[in-house]
C-alpha positions as CSV (number, residue, x, y, z in Angstrom):
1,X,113.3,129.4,73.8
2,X,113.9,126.2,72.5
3,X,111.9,124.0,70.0
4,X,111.2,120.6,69.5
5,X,113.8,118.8,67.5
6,X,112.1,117.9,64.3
7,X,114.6,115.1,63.7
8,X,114.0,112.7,67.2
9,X,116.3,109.8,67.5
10,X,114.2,106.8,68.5
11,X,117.6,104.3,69.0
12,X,118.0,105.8,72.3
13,X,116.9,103.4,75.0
14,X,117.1,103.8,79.0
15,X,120.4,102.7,80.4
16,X,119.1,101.6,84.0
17,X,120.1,97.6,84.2
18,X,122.8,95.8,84.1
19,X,123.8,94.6,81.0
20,X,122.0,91.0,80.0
21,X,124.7,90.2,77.3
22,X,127.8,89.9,79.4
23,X,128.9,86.5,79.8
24,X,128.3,84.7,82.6
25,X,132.0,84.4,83.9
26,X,131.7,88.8,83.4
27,X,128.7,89.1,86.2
28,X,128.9,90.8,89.0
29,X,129.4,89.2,92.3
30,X,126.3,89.2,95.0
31,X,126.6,92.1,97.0
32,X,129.3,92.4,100.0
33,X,131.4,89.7,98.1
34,X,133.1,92.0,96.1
35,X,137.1,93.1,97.3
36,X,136.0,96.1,95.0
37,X,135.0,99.5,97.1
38,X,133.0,101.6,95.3
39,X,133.5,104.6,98.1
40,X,135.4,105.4,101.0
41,X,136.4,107.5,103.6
42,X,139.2,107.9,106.3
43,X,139.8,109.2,109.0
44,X,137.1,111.4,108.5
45,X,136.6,114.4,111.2
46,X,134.3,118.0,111.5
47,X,133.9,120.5,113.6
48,X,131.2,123.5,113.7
49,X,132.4,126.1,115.8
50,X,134.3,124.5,118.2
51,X,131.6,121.2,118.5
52,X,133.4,118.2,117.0
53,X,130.2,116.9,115.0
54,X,132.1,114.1,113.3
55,X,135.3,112.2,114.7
56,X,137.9,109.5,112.8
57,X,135.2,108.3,110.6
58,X,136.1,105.5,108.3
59,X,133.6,103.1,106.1
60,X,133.4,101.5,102.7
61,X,130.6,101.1,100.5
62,X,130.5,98.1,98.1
63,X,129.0,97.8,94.6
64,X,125.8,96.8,94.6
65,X,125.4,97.4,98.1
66,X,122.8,98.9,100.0
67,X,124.3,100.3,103.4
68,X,121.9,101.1,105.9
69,X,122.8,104.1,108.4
70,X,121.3,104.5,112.0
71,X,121.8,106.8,114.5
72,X,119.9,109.1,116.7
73,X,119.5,113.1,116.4
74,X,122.7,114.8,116.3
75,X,124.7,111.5,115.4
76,X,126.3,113.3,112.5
77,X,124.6,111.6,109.8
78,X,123.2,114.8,107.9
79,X,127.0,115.9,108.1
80,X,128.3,112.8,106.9
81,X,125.9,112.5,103.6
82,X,126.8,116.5,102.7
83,X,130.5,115.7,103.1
84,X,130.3,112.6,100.8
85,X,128.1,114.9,98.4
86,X,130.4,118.0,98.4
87,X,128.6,120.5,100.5
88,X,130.6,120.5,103.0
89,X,134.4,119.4,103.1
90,X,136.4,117.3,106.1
91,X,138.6,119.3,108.5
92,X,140.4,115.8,108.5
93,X,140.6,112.6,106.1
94,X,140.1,111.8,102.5
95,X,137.4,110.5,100.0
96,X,138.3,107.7,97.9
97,X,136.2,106.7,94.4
98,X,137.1,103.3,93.0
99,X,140.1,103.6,95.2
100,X,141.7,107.0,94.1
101,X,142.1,109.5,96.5
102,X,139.4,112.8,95.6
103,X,140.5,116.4,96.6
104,X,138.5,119.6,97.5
105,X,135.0,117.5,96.5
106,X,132.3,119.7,95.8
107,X,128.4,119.3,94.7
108,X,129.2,119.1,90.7
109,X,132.4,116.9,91.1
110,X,130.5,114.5,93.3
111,X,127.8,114.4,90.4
112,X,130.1,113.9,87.9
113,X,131.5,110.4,89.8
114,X,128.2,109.3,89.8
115,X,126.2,110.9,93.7
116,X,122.9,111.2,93.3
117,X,120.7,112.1,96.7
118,X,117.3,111.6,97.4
119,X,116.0,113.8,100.1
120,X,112.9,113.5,102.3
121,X,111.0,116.5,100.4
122,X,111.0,114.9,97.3
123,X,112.1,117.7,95.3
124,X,110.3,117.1,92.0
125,X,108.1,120.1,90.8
126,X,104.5,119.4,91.1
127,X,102.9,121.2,88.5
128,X,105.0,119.9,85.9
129,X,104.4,116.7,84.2
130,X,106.8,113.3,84.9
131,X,108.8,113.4,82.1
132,X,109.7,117.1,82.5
133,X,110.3,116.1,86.1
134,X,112.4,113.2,84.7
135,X,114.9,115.2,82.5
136,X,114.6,118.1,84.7
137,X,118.0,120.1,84.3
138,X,119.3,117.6,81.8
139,X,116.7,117.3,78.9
140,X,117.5,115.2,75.8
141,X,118.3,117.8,73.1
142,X,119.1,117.6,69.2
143,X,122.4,119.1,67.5
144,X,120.9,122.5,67.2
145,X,119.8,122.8,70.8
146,X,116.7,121.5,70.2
147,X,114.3,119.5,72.9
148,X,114.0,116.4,71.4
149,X,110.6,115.8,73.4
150,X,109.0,113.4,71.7
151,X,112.1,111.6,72.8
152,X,111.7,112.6,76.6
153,X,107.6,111.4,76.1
154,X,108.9,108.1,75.2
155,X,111.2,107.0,77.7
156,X,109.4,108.2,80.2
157,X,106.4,106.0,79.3
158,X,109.2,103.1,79.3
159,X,110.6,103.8,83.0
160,X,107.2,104.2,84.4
161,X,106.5,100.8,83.2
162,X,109.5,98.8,83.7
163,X,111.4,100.7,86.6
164,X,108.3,102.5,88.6
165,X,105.5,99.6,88.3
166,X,103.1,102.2,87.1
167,X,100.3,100.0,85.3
168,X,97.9,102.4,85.6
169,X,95.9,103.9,82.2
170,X,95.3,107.2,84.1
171,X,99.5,107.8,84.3
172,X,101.0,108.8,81.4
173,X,104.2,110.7,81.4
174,X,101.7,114.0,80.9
175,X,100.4,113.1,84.6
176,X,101.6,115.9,86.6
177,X,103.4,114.9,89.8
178,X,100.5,116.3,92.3
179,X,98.5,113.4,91.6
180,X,101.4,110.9,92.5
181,X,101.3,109.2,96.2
182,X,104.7,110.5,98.5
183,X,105.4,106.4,97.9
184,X,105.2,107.0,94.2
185,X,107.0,110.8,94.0
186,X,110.1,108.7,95.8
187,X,110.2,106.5,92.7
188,X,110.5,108.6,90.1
189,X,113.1,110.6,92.0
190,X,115.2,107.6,92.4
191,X,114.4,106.4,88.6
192,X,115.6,109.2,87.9
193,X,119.0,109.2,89.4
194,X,119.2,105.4,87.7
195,X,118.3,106.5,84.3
196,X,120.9,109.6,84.3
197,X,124.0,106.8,85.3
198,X,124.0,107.3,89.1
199,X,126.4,104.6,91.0
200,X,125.6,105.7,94.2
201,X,122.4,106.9,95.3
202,X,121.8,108.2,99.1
203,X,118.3,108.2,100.1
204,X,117.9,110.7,103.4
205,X,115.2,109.7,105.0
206,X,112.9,108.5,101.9
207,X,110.1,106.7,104.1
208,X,109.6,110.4,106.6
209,X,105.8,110.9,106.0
210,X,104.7,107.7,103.9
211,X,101.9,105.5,104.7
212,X,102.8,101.9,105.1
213,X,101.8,101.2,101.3
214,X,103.4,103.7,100.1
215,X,106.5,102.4,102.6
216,X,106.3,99.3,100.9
217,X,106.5,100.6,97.5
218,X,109.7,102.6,98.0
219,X,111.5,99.8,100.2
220,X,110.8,98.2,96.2
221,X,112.2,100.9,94.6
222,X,115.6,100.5,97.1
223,X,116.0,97.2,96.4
224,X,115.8,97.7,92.4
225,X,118.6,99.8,92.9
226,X,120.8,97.0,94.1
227,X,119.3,94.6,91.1
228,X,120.3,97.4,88.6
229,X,124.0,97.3,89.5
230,X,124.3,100.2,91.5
231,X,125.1,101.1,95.3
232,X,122.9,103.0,97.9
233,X,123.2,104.4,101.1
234,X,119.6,104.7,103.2
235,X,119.7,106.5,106.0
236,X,115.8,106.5,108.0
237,X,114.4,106.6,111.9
238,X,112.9,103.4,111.3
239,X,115.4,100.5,111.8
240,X,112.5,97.9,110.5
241,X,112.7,100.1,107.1
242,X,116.2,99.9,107.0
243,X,117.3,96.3,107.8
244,X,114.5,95.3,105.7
245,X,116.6,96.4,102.5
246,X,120.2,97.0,103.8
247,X,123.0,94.1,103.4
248,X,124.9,96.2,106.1
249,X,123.7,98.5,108.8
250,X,126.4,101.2,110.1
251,X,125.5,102.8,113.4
252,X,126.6,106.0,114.0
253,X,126.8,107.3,117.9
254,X,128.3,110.9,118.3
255,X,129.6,111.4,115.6
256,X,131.5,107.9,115.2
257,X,130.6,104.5,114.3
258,X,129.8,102.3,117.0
259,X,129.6,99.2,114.6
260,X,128.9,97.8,111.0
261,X,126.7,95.1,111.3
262,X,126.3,92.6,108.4
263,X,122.3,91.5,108.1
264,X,123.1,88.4,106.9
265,X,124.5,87.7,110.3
266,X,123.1,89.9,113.0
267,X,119.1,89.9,113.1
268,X,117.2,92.8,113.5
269,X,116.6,92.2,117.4
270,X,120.0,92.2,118.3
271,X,120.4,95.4,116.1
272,X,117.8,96.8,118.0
273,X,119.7,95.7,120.8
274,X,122.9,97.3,120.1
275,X,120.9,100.6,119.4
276,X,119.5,100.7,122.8
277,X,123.0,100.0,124.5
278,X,124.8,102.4,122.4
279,X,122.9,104.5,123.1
280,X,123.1,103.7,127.2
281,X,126.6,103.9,127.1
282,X,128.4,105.0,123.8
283,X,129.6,101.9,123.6
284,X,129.0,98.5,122.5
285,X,130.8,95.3,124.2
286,X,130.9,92.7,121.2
287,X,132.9,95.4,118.5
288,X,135.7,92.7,118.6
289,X,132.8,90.1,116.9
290,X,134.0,91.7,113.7
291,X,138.0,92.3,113.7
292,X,138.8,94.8,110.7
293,X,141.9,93.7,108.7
294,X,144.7,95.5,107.6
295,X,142.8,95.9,104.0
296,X,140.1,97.4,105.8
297,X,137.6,94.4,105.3
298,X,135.9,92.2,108.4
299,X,136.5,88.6,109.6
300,X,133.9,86.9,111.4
301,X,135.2,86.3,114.7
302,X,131.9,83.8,115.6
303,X,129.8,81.7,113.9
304,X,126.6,83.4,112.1
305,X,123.5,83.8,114.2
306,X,121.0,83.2,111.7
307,X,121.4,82.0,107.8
308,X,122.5,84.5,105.3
């Protein structure tokens, strides 16, 4: 079994914001600006024996964007996230990274361009202490094979401060999970994914179970994820939750998109509003207010509603 690396290298700092130093000219645009796509997908289709559970998919996700995903039970969502993390693959259409085309994506290649998910059951190990839970599967190690632990210890205490908002005395990165809220267990898992590099985190269903403090504490975790450079999707029942943090809000109907609704534009009672009627009648009667373009991006076809 391992050891503890007698020879710890305290230069090693947590990579989870953007970089200060870059001049200003160098900074990234405010999200949905960008003509950069950070991922997409065509034309994307699935069947399960015989029932066509997605159908001619197609949507972009921006850096530094956090796209919201609605839908009711059996919209395909759940198949949508495991095709864009590798567990399942499209009968039809292609995945895209930073604009080149990805074939036969599985869990470890989607890893390895940067997919991290956070799922509803918070999978962190209870018994164990944060910063196990932290480096869980990839632990800091020396040039022998060594844990460099002291290491682990040490950055730990640093995200708990500056990316969790743990203030508390009684944490420390020997606090086992079990004494975290659900609110709390949701940060570190999403810490997490931003300390190992992630560019795209997908949060299934993060707020399932939560009180409303502990709500509010992870909607703050979701938007540090946007202020750290990176890109989410959030998928969640409650629509308040989502348009809360989202800068667009896809709906998904029957396994295709009914509409992408920008929030700087569309307030959250005429979201609500499309919701109820697509769900009336599949449909929505105002899809033309946002004409796609032969790049795949959206022109306004009416003047905002409400003040970005």
């Amino acid at each position: 079994m391992p050891g503890e690396d007698p020879a710890q290298d305290p230069s090693l700092t947590p990579n989870i914001a953007p970089d200060a130093s870059a001049p200003a000219e160098a900074a990234a645009p405010p999200a949905g600006t960008s003509g950069d796509v950070r991922l997409e997908l065509r034309h994307i289709s699935k069947s399960f024996g015989g029932v066509n559970v997605l159908k001619d998919v197609s949507l972009q996700l921006r850096p530094r964007e956090v796209l919201g995903l609605l839908g009711d039970n059996g919209a395909g969502k759940s198949t949508l996230i495991k095709i864009i993390t590798g567990v399942h693959q499209p009968d039809k259409g292609e995945i895209l990274f930073d604009g080149q085309a990805v074939g036969a994506l599985d869990v470890q290649k989607a890893r390895d361009l940067g997919v991290e998910t956070v799922f509803q059951e918070r999978a962190l190990a209870e018994q164990l202490p944060l910063w196990r839970n932290i480096f869980m599967g990839r632990p800091l190690t020396g040039r022998l094979g060594f844990l460099r632990t002291n290491e682990m210890r040490r950055l730990t205490a640093g995200l708990m401060g500056e990316s969790m908002g743990f203030t508390s005395a009684m944490l420390t990165p020997e606090s086992h999970v079990a004494g975290l809220s659900g609110g709390e267990r949701q940060g570190v898992a999403i810490v997490r994914a931003l300390h190992f590099e992630a560019d795209i985190i997908i949060l299934d269903e993060p707020t399932m179970g939560l009180s409303l403090n502990e709500t509010e504490k992870l909607l703050h975790f979701v938007e540090g994820i946007r202020a750290a450079g990176r890109s989410a999707i959030f998928i969640d029942h409650n629509i308040f939750h989502v348009y809360s943090v989202s800068d667009r809000i896809v709906v998904l109907d029957r396994g295709r998109i009914a509409g992408e609704f920008p929030t700087s534009r569309y307030s959250l009672e005429e979201v609500m509003g499309i919701m109820r009627e697509v769900a009336a009648t599949s449909a929505y009667t105002e899809a033309e207010r946002y004409r796609p373009t032969e790049a795949g991006t959206a022109i306004p076809a009416a003047e905002p509603r409400r003040p970005s």
